[in-house]
C-alpha positions as a LaTeX table, in Angstrom:
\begin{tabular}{lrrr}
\hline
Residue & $x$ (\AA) & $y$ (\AA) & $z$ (\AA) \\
\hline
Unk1 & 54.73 & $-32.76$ & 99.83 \\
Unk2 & 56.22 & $-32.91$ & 103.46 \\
Unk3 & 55.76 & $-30.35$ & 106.03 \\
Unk4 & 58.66 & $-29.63$ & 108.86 \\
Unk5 & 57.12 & $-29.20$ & 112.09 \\
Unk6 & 58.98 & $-28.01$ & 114.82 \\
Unk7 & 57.81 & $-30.14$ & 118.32 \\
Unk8 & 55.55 & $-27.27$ & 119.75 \\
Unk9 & 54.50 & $-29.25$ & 122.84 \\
Unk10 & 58.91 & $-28.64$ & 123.94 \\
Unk11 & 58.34 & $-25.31$ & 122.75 \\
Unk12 & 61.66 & $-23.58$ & 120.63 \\
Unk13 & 64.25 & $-25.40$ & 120.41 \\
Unk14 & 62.33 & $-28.80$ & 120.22 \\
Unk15 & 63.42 & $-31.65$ & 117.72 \\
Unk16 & 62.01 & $-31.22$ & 113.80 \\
Unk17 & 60.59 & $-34.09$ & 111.74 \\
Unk18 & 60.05 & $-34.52$ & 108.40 \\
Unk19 & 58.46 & $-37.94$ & 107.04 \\
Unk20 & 58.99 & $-38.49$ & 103.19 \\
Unk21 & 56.86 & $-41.31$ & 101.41 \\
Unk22 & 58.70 & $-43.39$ & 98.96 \\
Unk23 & 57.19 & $-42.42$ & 95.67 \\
Unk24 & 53.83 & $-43.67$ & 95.16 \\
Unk25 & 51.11 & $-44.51$ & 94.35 \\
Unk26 & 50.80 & $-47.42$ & 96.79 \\
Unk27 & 49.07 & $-50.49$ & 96.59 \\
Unk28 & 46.02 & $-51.84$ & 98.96 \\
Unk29 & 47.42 & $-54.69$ & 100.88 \\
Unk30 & 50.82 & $-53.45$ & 100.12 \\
Unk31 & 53.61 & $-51.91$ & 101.98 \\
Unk32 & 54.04 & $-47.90$ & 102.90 \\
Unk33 & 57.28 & $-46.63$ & 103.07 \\
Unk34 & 59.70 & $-44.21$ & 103.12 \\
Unk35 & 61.95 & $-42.45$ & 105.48 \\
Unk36 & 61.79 & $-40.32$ & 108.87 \\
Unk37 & 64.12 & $-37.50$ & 109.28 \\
Unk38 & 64.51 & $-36.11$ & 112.80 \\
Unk39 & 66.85 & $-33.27$ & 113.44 \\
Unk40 & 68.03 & $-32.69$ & 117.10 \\
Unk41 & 66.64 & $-29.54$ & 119.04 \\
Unk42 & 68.71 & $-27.32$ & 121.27 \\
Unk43 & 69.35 & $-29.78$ & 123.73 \\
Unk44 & 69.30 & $-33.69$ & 124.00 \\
Unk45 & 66.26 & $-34.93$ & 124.04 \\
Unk46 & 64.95 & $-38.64$ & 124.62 \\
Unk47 & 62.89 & $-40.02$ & 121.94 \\
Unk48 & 60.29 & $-42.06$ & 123.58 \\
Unk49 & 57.82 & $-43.62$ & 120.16 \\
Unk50 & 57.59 & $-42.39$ & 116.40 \\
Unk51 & 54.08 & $-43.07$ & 115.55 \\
Unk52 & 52.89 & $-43.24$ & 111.78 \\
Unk53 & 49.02 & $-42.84$ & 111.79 \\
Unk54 & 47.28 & $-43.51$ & 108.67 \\
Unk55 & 44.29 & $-40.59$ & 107.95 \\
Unk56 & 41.22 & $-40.16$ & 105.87 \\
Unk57 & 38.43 & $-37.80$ & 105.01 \\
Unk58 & 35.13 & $-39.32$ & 105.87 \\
Unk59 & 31.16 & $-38.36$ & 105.78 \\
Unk60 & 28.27 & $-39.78$ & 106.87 \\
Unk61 & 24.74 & $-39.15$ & 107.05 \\
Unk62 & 22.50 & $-39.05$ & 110.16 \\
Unk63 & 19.55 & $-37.22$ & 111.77 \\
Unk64 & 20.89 & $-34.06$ & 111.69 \\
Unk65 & 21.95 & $-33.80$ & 107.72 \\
Unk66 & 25.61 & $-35.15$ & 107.01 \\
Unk67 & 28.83 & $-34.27$ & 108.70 \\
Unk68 & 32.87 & $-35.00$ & 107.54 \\
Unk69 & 36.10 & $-34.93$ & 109.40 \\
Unk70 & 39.37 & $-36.96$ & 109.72 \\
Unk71 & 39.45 & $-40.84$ & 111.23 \\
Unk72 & 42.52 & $-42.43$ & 111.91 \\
Unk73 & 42.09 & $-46.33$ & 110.53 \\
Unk74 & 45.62 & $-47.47$ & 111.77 \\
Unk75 & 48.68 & $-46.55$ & 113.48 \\
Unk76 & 51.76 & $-48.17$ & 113.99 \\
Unk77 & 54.77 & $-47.50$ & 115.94 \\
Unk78 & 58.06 & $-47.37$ & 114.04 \\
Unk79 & 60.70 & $-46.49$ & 116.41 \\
Unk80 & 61.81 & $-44.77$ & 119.55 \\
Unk81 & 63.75 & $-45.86$ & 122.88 \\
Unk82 & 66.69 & $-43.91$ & 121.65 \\
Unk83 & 68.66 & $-40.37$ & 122.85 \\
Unk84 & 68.62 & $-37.55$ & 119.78 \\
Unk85 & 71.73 & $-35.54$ & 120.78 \\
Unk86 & 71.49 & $-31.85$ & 120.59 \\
Unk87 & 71.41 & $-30.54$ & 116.53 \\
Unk88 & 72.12 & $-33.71$ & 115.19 \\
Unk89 & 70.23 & $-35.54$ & 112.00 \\
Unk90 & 68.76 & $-39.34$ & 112.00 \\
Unk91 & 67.24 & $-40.54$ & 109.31 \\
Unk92 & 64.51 & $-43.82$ & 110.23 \\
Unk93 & 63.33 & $-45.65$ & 107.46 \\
Unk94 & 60.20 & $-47.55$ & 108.11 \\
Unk95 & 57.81 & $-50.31$ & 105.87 \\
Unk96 & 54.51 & $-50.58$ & 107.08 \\
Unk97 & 51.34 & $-52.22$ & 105.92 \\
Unk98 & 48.56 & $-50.92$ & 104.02 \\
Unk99 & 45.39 & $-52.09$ & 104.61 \\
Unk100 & 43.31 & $-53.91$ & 102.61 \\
Unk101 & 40.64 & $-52.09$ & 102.73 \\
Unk102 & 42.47 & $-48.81$ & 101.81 \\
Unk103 & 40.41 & $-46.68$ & 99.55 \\
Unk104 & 41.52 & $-45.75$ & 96.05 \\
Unk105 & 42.49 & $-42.54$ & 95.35 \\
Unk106 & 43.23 & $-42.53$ & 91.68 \\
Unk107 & 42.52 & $-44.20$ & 88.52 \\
Unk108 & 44.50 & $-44.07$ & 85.61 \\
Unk109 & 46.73 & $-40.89$ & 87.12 \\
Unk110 & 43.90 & $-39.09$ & 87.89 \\
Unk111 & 42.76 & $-38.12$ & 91.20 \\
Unk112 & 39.23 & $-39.39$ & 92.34 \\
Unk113 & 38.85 & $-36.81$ & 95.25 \\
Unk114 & 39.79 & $-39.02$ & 97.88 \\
Unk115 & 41.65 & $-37.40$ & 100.60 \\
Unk116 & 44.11 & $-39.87$ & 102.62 \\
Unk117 & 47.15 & $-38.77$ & 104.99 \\
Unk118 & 49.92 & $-40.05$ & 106.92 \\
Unk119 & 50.80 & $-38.47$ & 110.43 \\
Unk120 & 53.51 & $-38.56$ & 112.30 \\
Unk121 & 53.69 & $-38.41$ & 116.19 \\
Unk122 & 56.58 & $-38.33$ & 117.93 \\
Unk123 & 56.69 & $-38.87$ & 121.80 \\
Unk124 & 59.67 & $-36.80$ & 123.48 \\
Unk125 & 60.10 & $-36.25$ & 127.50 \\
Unk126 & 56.49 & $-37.42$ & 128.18 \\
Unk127 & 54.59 & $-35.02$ & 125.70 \\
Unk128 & 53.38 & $-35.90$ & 122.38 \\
Unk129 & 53.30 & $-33.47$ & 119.17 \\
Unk130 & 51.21 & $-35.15$ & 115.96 \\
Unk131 & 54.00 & $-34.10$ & 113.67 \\
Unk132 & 54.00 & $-33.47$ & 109.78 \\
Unk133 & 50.83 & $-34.78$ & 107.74 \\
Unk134 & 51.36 & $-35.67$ & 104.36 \\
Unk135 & 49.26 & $-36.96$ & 101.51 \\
Unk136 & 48.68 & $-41.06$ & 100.89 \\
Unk137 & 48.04 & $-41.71$ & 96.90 \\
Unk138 & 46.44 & $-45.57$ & 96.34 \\
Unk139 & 46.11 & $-47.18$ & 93.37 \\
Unk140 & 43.93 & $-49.44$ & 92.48 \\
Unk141 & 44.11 & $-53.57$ & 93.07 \\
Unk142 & 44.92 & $-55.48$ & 89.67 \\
Unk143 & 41.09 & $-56.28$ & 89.98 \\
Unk144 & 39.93 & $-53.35$ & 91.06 \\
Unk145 & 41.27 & $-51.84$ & 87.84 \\
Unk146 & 39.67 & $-54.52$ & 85.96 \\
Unk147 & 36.43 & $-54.24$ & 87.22 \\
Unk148 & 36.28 & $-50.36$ & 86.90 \\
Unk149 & 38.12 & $-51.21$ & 83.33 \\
Unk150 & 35.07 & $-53.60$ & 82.44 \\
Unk151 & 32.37 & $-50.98$ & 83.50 \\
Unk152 & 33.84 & $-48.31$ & 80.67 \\
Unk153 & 33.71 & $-50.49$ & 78.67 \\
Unk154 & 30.12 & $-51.12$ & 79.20 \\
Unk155 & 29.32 & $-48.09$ & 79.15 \\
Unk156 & 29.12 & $-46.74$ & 82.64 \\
Unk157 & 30.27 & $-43.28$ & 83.62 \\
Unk158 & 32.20 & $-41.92$ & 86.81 \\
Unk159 & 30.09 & $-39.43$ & 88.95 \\
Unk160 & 32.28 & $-39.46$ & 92.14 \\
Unk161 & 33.61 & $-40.95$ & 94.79 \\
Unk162 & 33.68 & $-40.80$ & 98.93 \\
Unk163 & 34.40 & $-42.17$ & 101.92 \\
Unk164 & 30.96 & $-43.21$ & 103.99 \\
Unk165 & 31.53 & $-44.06$ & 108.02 \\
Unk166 & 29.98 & $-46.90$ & 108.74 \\
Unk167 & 29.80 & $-51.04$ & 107.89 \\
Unk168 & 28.63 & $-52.94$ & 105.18 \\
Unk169 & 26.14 & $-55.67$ & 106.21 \\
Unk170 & 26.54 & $-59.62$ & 105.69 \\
Unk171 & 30.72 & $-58.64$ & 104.41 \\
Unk172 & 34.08 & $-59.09$ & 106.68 \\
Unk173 & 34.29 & $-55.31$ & 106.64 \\
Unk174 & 37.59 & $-54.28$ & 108.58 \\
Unk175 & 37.71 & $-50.38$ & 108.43 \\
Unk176 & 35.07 & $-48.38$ & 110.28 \\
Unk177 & 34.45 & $-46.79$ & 106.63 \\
Unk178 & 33.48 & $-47.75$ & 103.59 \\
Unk179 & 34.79 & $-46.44$ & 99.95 \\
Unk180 & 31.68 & $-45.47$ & 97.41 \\
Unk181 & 32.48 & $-45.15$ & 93.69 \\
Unk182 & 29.11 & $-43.56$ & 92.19 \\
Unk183 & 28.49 & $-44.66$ & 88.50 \\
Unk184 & 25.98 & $-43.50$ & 85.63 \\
Unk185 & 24.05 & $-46.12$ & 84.42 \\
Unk186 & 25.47 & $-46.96$ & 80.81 \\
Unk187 & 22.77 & $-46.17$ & 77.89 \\
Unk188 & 21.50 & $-49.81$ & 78.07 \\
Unk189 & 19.97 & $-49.59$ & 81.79 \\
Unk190 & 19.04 & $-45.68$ & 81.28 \\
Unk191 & 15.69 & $-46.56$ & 81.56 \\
Unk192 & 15.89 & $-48.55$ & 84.43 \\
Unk193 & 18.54 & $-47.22$ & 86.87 \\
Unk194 & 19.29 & $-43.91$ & 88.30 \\
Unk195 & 22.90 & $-44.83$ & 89.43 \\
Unk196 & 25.46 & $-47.26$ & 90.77 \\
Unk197 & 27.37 & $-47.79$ & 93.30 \\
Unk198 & 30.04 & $-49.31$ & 93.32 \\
Unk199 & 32.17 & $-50.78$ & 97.01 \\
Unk200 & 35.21 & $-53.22$ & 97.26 \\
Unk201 & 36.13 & $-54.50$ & 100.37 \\
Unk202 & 39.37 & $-56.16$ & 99.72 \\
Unk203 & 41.21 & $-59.01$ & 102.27 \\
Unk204 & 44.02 & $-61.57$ & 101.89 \\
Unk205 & 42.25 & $-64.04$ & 100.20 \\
Unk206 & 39.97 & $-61.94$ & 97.41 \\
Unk207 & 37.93 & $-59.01$ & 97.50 \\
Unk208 & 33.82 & $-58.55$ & 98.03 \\
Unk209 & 32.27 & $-56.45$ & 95.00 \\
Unk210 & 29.35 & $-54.83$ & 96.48 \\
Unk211 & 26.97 & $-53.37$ & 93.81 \\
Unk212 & 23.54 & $-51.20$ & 94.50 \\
Unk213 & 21.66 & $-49.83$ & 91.93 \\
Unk214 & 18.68 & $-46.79$ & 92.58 \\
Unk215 & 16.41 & $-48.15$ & 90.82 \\
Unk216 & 14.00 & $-45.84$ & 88.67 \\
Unk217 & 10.36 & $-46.24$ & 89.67 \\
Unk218 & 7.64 & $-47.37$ & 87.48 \\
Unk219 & 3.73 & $-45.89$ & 86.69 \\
Unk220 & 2.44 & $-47.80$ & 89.47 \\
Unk221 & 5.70 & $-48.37$ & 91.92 \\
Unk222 & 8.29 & $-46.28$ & 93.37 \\
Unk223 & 11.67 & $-46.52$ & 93.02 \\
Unk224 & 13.56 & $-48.82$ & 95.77 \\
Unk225 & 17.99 & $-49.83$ & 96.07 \\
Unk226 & 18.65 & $-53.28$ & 95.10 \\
Unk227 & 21.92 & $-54.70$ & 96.08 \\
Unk228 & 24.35 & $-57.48$ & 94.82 \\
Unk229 & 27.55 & $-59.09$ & 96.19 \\
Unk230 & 30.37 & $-60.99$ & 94.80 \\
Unk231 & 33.62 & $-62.58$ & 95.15 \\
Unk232 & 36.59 & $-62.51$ & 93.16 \\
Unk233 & 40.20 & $-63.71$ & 93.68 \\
Unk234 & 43.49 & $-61.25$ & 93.54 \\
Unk235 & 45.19 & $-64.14$ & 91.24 \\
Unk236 & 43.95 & $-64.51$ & 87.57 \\
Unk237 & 43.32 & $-61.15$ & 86.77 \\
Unk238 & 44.14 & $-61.40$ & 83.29 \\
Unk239 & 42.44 & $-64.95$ & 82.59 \\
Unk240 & 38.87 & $-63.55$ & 83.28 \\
Unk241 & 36.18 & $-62.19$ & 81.12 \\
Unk242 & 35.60 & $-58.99$ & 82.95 \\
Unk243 & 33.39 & $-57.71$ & 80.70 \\
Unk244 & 30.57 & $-60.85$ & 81.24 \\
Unk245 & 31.02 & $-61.14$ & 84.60 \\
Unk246 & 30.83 & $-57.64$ & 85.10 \\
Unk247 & 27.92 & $-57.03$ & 82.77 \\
Unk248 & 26.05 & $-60.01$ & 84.83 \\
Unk249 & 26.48 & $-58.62$ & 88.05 \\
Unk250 & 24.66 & $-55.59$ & 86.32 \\
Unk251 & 21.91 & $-57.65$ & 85.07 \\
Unk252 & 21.28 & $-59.32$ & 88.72 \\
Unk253 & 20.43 & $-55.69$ & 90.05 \\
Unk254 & 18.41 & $-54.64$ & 87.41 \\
Unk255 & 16.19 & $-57.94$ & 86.86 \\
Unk256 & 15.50 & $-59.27$ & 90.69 \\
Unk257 & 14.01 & $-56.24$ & 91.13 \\
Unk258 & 10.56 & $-58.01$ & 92.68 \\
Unk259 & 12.60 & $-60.42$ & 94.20 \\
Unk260 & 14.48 & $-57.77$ & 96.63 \\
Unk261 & 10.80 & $-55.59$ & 97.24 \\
Unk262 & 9.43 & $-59.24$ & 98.71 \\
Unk263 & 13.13 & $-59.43$ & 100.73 \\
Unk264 & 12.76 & $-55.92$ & 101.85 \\
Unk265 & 9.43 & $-56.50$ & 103.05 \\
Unk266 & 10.24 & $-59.59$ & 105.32 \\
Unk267 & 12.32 & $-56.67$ & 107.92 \\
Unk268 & 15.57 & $-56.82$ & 106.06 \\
Unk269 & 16.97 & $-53.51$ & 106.29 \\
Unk270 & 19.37 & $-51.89$ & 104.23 \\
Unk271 & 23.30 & $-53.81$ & 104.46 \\
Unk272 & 24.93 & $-50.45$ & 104.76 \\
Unk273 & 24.79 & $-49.29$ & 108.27 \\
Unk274 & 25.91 & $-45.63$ & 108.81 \\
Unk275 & 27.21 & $-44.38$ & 112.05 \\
Unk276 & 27.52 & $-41.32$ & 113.77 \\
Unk277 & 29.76 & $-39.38$ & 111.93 \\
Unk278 & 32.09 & $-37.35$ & 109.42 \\
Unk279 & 33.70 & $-36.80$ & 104.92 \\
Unk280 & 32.88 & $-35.53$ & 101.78 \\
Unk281 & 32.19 & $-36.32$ & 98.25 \\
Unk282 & 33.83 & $-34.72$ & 95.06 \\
Unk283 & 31.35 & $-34.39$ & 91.46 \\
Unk284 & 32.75 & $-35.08$ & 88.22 \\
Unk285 & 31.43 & $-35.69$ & 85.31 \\
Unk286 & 33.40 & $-37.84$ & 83.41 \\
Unk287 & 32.03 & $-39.74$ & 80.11 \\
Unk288 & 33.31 & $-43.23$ & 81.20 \\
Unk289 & 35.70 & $-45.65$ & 82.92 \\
Unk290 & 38.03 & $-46.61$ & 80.77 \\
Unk291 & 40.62 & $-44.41$ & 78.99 \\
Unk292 & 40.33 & $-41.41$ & 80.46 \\
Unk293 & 38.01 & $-42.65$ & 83.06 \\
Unk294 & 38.09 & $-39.25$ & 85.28 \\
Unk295 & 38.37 & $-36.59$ & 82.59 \\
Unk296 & 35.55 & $-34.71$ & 83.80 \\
Unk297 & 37.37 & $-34.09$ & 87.19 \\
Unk298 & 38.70 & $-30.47$ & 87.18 \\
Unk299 & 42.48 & $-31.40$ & 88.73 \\
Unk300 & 42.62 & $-27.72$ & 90.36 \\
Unk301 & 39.43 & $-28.28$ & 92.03 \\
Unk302 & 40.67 & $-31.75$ & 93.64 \\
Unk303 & 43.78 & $-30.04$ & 95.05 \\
Unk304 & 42.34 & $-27.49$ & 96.69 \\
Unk305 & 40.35 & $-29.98$ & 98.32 \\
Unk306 & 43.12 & $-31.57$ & 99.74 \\
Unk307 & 45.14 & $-28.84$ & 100.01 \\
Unk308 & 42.08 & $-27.52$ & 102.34 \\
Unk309 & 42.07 & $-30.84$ & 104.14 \\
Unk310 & 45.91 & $-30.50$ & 105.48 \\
Unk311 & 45.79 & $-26.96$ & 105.56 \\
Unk312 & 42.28 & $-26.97$ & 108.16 \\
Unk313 & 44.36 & $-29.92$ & 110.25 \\
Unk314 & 47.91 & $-28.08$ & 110.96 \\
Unk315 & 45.59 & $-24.86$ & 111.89 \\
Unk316 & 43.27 & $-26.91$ & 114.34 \\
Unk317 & 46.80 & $-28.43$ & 115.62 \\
Unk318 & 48.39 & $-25.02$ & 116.23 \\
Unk319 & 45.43 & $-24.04$ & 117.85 \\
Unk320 & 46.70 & $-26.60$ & 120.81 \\
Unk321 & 50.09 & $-25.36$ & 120.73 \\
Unk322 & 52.35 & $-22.74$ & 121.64 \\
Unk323 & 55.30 & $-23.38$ & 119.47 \\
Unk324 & 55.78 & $-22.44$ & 115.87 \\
Unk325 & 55.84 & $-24.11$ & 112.51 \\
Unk326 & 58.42 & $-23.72$ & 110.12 \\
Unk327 & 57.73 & $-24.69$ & 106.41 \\
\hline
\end{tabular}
């Protein structure tokens, strides 16, 4: 998808833009790239800075209830300092990094709900117009995939996913957000959790697998969130047991259950840490992980969502401008 926006702040007869991604999906700790195509306005005009901004749909929860809207987790500058002479075309093509910590969007093709853009800004004459926004599709780390692989295989289903704003305590958390991956328990821990949730908080070196399970309350105690954390290395992938490892990670939550009420009751407050904030989350109902992890997710449903997404943020920025779009 790219959208041609004519430079409203220099009114008509501004520069256009179009930014087209390379085809995706890209990879966390990758590179993003792809192309900018400028086309020269009625006049010469001095481009001062191209801008790519990198976008996502985030919620959180406070006092009030919960809120969502758009953060901007990085921007880079990718050219600029140069004249663009009256009607004529210059194509820029950029290569920036994702990332780490870049939330998945889709597993196995499908799409998880996650909304992610990339915005261009150019800078012309001393004004600034935020340009064409167009959709960012991430796949999934070799052991991301695994992991997820591992829990279908165990049994676990996909509820949905979202973005939270906020940190994850005692990790090297990078992002102001945090990506949530909400599981069914598989049949053999029914009885004794509600739900997962599952976070990866990925870096150079490895990636931190954060796991919390609601835990189902007993006849004579209620139900509490238990949490476990582990490392695993980017290299290997295919060497591992992912299915034991996994499966023990599982095991940790469910049976230090007493372990984490005596923990909780020394002052040691809950390791996510929301902030003030924004997002959303999308439902499915998918029977599992693995093949066909995300059937349950209605695909028309998931791109109006996005579709929404883009379409509310050109309106709110044509609400601060007096020039006019083209498509």
């Amino acid at each position: 998808m790219v959208f041609k926006r004519l430079l409203g702040s220099l009114g008509v007869g501004g520069p256009t833009v179009d930014t087209i991604l390379d085809p995706g999906p890209f990879l966390p700790g990758g590179s993003l790239s792809g192309r900018i195509r400028l086309r020269g306005g009625g006049s010469d005009f001095d481009i001062e800075q191209i801008t790519i901004e990198l976008v996502a749909r985030v919620e959180a929860e406070h006092e009030d209830g919960e809120s969502e809207g758009a953060v901007a987790f990085e921007r880079f500058t990718v050219g600029g300092g140069f004249r663009l002479a009256e009607d004529e075309p210059r194509d820029l093509p950029f290569s920036v990094p994702l990332p780490w910590e870049t939330p998945v969007t889709e597993l196995y093709g499908q799409d998880l709900g996650i909304v992610l853009g990339v915005r261009t800004e150019l800078s012309v004459a001393g004004a600034k117009d935020k340009g064409d926004l167009d959709p960012l599709t991430v796949r999934p780390l070799p052991a991301q995939e695994a992991i997820l692989e591992a829990l279908g295989q165990l049994g676990f289903g996909f509820r949905s996913a979202d973005l939270e704003l906020g940190r994850v305590g005692g990790t090297g958390q990078q992002l102001p957000f945090y990506q949530e991956i909400e599981l069914s328990p598989a049949p053999r821990y029914a009885d004794a959790v509600n739900e997962i949730e599952l976070t990866f908080l990925a870096h150079a070196g490895g990636m931190d697998v954060v796991l919390e399970a609601d835990k189902r309350g007993g006849a004579f105690s209620g139900g509490h969130d238990a949490v476990t954390r582990s490392t695993v290395r980017h290299e290997g992938v295919e060497h591992q047991d992912w299915n034991a490892q996994v499966d023990g990670w599982v095991q940790q939550l469910v049976e230090h259950r007493e372990s984490f009420v005596a923990h909780s009751s020394y002052g040691h407050g809950d390791p996510y840490s929301p902030g003030p904030g924004v997002g959303t989350a999308v439902a499915a109902g998918a029977a599992g992980l693995a093949v066909g992890v995300v059937g349950g997710l209605v695909a028309a449903e998931v791109v109006d969502e996005v579709g929404d997404f883009f379409e509310g943020d050109e309106e709110e920025d044509d609400a601060n401008e007096d020039g006019t779009d083209e498509d």
